[in-house]
C-alpha positions as CSV (number, residue, x, y, z in Angstrom):
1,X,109.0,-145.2,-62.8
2,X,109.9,-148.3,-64.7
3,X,106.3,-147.5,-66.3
4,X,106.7,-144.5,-67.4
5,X,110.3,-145.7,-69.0
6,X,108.5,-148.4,-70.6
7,X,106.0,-145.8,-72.2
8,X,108.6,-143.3,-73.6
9,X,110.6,-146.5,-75.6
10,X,107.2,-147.2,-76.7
11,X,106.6,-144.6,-79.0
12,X,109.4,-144.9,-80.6
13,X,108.9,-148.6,-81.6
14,X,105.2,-148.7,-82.1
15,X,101.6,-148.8,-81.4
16,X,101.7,-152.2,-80.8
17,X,104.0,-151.9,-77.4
18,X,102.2,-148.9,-76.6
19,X,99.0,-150.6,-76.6
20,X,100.9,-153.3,-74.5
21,X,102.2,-150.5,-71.8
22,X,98.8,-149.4,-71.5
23,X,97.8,-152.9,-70.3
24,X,100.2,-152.9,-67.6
25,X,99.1,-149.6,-66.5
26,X,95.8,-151.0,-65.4
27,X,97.4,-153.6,-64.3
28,X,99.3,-151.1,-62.0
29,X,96.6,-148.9,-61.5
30,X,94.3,-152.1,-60.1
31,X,97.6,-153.1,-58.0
32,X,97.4,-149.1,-56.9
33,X,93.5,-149.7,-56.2
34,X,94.5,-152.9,-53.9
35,X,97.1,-151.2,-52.0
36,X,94.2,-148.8,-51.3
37,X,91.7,-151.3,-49.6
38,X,94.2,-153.0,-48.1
39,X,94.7,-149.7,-46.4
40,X,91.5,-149.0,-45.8
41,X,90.8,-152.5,-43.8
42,X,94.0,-151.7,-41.9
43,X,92.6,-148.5,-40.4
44,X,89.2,-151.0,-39.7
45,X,91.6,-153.7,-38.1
46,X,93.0,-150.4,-35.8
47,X,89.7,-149.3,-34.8
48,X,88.5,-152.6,-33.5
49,X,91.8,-153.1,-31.5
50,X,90.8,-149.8,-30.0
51,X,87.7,-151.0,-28.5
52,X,89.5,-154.3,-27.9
53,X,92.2,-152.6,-25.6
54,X,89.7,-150.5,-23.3
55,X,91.9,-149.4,-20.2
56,X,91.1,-147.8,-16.9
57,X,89.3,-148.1,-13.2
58,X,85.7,-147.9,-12.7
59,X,84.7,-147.8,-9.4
60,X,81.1,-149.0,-8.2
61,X,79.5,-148.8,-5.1
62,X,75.7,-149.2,-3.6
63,X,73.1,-151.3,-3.1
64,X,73.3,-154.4,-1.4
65,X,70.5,-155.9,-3.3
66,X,71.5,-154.8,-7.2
67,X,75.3,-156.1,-6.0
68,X,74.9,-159.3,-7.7
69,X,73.8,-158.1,-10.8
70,X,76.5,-155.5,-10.8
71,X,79.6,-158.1,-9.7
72,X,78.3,-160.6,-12.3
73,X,78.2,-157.8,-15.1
74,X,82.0,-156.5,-14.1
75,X,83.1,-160.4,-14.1
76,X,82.2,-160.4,-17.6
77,X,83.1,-157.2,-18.7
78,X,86.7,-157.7,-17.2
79,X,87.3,-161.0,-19.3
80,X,86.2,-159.4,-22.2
81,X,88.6,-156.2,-21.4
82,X,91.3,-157.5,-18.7
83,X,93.0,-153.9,-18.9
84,X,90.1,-152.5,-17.7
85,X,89.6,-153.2,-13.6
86,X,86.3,-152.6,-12.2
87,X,85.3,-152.7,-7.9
88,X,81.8,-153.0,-7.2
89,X,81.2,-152.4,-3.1
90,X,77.9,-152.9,-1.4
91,X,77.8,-150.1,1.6
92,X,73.9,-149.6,0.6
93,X,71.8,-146.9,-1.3
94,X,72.3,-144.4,0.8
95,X,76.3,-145.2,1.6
96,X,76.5,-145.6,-1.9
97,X,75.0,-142.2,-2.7
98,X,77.6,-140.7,-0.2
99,X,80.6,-141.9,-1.9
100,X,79.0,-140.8,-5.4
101,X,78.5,-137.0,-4.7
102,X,82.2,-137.2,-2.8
103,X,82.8,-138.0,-6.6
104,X,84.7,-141.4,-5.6
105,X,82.8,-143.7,-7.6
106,X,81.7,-143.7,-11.3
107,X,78.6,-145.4,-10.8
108,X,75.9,-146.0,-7.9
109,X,73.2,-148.9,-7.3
110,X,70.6,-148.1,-5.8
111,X,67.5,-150.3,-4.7
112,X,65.5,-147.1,-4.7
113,X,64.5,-144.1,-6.7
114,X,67.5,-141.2,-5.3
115,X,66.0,-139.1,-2.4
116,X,65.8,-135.2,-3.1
117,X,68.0,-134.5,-0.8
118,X,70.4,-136.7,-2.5
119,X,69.7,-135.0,-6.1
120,X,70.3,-131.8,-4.1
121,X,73.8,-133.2,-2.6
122,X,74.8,-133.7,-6.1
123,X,73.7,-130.3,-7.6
124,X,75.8,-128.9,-5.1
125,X,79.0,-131.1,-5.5
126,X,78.7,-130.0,-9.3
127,X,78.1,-133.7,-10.4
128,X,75.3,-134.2,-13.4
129,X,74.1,-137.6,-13.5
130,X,71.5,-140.1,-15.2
131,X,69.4,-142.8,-13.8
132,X,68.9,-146.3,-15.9
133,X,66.7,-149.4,-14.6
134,X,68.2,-152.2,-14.3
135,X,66.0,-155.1,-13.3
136,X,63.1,-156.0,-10.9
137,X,63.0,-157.3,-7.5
138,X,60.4,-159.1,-4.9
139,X,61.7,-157.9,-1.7
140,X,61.1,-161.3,-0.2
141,X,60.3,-162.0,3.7
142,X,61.6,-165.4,5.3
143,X,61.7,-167.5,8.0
144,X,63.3,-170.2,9.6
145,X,62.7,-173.3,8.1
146,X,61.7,-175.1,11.2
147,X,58.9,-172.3,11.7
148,X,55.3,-174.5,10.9
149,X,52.4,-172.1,11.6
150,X,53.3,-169.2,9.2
151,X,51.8,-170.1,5.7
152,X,51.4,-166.4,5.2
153,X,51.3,-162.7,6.5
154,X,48.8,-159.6,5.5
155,X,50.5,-156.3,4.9
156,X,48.9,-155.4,8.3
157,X,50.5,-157.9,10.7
158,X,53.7,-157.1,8.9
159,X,53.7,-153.3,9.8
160,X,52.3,-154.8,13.2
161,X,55.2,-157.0,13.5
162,X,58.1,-154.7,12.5
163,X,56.5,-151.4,14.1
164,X,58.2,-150.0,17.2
165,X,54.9,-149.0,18.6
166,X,53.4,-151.8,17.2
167,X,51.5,-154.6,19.8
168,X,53.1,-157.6,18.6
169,X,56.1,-159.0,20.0
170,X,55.5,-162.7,20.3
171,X,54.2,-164.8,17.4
172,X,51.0,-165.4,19.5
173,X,50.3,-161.9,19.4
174,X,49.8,-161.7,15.5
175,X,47.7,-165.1,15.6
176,X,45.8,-167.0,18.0
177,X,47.8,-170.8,18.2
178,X,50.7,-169.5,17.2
179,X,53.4,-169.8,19.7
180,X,54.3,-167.8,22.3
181,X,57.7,-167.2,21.9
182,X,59.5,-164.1,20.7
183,X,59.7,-163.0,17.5
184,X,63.2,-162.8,16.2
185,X,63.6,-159.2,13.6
186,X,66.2,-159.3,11.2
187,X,66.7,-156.1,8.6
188,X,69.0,-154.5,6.4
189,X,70.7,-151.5,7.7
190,X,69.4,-147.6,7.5
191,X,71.9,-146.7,4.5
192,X,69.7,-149.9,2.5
193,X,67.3,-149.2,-0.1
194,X,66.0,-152.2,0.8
195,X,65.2,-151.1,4.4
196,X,64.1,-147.7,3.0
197,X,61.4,-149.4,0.8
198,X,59.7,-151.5,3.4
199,X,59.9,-148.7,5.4
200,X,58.2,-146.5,3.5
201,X,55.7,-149.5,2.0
202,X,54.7,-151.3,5.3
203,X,55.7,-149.3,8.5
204,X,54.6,-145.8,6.5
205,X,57.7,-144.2,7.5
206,X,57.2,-144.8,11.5
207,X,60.3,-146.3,13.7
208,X,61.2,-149.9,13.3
209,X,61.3,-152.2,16.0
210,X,64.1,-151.5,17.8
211,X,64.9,-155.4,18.7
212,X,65.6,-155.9,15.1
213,X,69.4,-156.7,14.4
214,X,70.1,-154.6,11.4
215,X,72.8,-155.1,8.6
216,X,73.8,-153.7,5.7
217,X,75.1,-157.4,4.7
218,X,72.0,-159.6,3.4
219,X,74.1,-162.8,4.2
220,X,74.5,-161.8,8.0
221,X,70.6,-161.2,8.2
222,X,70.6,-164.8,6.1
223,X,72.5,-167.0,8.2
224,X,70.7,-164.7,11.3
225,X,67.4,-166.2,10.1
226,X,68.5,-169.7,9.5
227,X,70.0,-170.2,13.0
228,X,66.7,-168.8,14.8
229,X,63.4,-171.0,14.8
230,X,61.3,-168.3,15.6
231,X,63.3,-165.4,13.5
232,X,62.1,-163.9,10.7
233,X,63.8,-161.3,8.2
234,X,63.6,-159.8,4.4
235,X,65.9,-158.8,2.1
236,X,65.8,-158.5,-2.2
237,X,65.0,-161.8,-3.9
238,X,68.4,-163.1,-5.2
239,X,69.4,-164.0,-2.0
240,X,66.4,-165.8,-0.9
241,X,66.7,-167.7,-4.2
242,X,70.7,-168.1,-3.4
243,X,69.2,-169.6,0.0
244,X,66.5,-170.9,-0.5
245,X,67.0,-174.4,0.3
246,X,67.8,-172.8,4.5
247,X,65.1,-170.3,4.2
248,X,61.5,-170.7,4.0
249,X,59.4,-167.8,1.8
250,X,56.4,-166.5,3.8
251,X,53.4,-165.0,0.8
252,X,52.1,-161.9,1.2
253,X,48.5,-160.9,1.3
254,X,47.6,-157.3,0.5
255,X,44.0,-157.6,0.7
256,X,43.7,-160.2,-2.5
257,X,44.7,-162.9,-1.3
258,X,48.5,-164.6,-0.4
259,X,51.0,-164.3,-3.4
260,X,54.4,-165.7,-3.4
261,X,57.3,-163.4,-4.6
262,X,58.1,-165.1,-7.9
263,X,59.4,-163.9,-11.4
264,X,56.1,-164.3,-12.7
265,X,54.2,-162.6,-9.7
266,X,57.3,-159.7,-9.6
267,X,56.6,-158.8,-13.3
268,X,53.2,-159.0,-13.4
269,X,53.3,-156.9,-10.2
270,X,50.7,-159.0,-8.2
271,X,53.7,-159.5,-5.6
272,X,52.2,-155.9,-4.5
273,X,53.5,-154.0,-2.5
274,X,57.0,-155.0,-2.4
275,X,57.7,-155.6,-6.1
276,X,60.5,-153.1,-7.1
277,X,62.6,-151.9,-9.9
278,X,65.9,-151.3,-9.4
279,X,68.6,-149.0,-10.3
280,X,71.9,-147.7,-11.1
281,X,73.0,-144.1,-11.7
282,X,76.1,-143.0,-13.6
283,X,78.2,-139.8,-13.6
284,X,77.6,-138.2,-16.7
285,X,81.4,-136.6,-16.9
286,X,82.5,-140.3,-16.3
287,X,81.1,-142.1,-19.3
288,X,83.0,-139.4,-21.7
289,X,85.9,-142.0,-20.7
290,X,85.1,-144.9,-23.4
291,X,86.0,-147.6,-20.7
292,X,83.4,-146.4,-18.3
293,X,80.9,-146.1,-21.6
294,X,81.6,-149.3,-23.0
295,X,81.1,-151.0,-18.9
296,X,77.5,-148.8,-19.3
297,X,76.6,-150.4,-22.5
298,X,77.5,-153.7,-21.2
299,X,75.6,-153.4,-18.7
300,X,72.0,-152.6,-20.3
301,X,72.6,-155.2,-23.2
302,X,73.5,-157.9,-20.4
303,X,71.6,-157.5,-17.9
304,X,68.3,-159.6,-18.9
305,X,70.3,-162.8,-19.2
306,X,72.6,-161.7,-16.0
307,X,69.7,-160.4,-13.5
308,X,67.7,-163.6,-14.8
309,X,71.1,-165.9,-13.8
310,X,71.4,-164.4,-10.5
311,X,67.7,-164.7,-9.5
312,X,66.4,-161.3,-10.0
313,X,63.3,-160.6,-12.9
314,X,64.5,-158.8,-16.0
315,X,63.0,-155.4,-17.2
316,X,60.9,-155.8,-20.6
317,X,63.0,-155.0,-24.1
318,X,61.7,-151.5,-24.9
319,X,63.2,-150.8,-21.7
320,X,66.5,-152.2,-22.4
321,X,66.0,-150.3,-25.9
322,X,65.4,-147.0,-24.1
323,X,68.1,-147.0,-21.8
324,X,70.7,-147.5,-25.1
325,X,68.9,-144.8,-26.6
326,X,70.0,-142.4,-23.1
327,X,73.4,-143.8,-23.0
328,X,74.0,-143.0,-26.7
329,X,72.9,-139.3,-25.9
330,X,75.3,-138.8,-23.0
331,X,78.7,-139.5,-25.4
């Protein structure tokens, strides 16, 4: 207002103050202009405190095997977003799958591709969801470290071993001059990828030995193994790695010779047959929510450095690249 005052005296007195009151409306004008941008950064400032104040629950439950991975990622997460609070359970694959299509968790790992039954379980609860890799895995077998005379096992005398029908029950019965002392079995429970993949790999679906303790916890079949001389158990390779100073690896020969389950060997895949990927599957209606998106996306861009950390092989980056290219579909 006092400008356009300013203006009106000014054609009265002369060109010379007019000339003068159009300076200082540019002057006001470029003021005008910097009110703008400072406006326009404002609504930037608001959009990043957004994404800085994520809120909600996600709930997580699963595999045994990817839980490390996943409890490390939601450690991280949360410190980055404290208002966001995220559970990650272990009740295995299959346990895991169960609470999923009861639609009581957001997310599921898994330590194997879902079942079609379980894709069917899911149709049927009305839940649409999406599958992402999220690292790789030697499942490793161990045994006491006291135990001397296994340097390594063929895929045979494994299935041998661990079969119900099969004929060995004392470690003289896989070699000759090994001892003759019963062999110790410990597994991870039915609802366990991890049990479903050896299953399916080395005893070709046939009943496991029933003297084998089973658990769904890899640190009970851990500390079962470390407090038997003549036990001998598997389980994915973080915890071997976590345990490895108690535990001794046994290599595996499937016909080319004895290879050690290592991160080279588990890219490369010549840790055959019990190199894996592993996996976690979302709810689709879940990551509309942008906390549950956000956790997703954190997860894929973390989980080279993470899965390396807590002793499990990362995937390569076109992966990684792929998997952001599916999450960016499902918004």
């Amino acid at each position: 207002m006092k400008n356009f005052k300013f203006l009106a005296m000014s054609a009265i007195i002369g060109s010379a103050l007019l000339l003068g009151a159009c300076g200082e409306e540019t002057t006001e004008t470029e003021t005008e202009n910097t009110e703008v941008t400072e406006t326009e950064g404002t609504e930037g400032e608001a959009t990043e405190t957004e994404e800085a104040t994520l809120e909600g629950d996600i709930t997580i439950d699963g595999s045994s095997t990817v839980y490390p991975i996943m409890e490390a990622v939601a450690e991280e997460f949360m410190m980055a977003n404290p208002n966001v609070n995220v559970t990650v359970g272990l009740s295995g694959t299959g346990g895991g799958f169960e609470k999923f299509t009861a639609g009581e968790t957001q997310i599921s790992d898994a330590s194997r591709p879902i079942k079609d039954e379980e894709v069917q379980a899911l149709a049927d609860a009305g839940i649409e969801w999406t599958e992402f890799k999220v690292a790789n895995d030697g499942l490793s077998v161990v045994v006491n470290t006291e135990n001397d005379w296994v340097d390594y096992l063929t895929v045979e005398e494994l299935a041998m071993m661990w079969k119900e029908d099969g004929t060995a029950k004392k470690w003289s019965d896989i070699r000759e001059g090994w001892p003759e002392e019963e062999i110790k079995f410990y597994s991870p429970g039915t609802d366990s990828g991890t049990f479903d993949y050896f299953n399916e790999e080395i005893l070709e679906e046939e009943p496991m030995v029933e003297a084998a303790t089973l658990s769904e916890d890899d640190n009970v079949l851990v500390q079962g193994v470390t407090g038997d001389k003549n036990a001998i158990g598997f389980f994915g390779y973080a915890y071997y790695i976590e345990n490895q100073d108690s535990l001794k690896v046994v290599p595996i020969d499937n016909g080319e010779g004895p290879v050690e389950p290592t991160a080279e060997t588990v890219e490369d895949g010549s840790y055959a047959p019990l190199s894996r990927p592993l996996f976690f599957y979302v709810d689709n209606a879940a990551v509309k929510d942008a906390h549950v998106y956000e956790y997703v996306k954190f997860v894929i861009e973390n989980s080279a450095t993470l899965s390396e950390e807590v002793g499990y092989v990362k995937l390569e980056d076109a992966a990684y690249e792929e998997a952001l290219s599916t999450l960016e579909g499902l918004k």
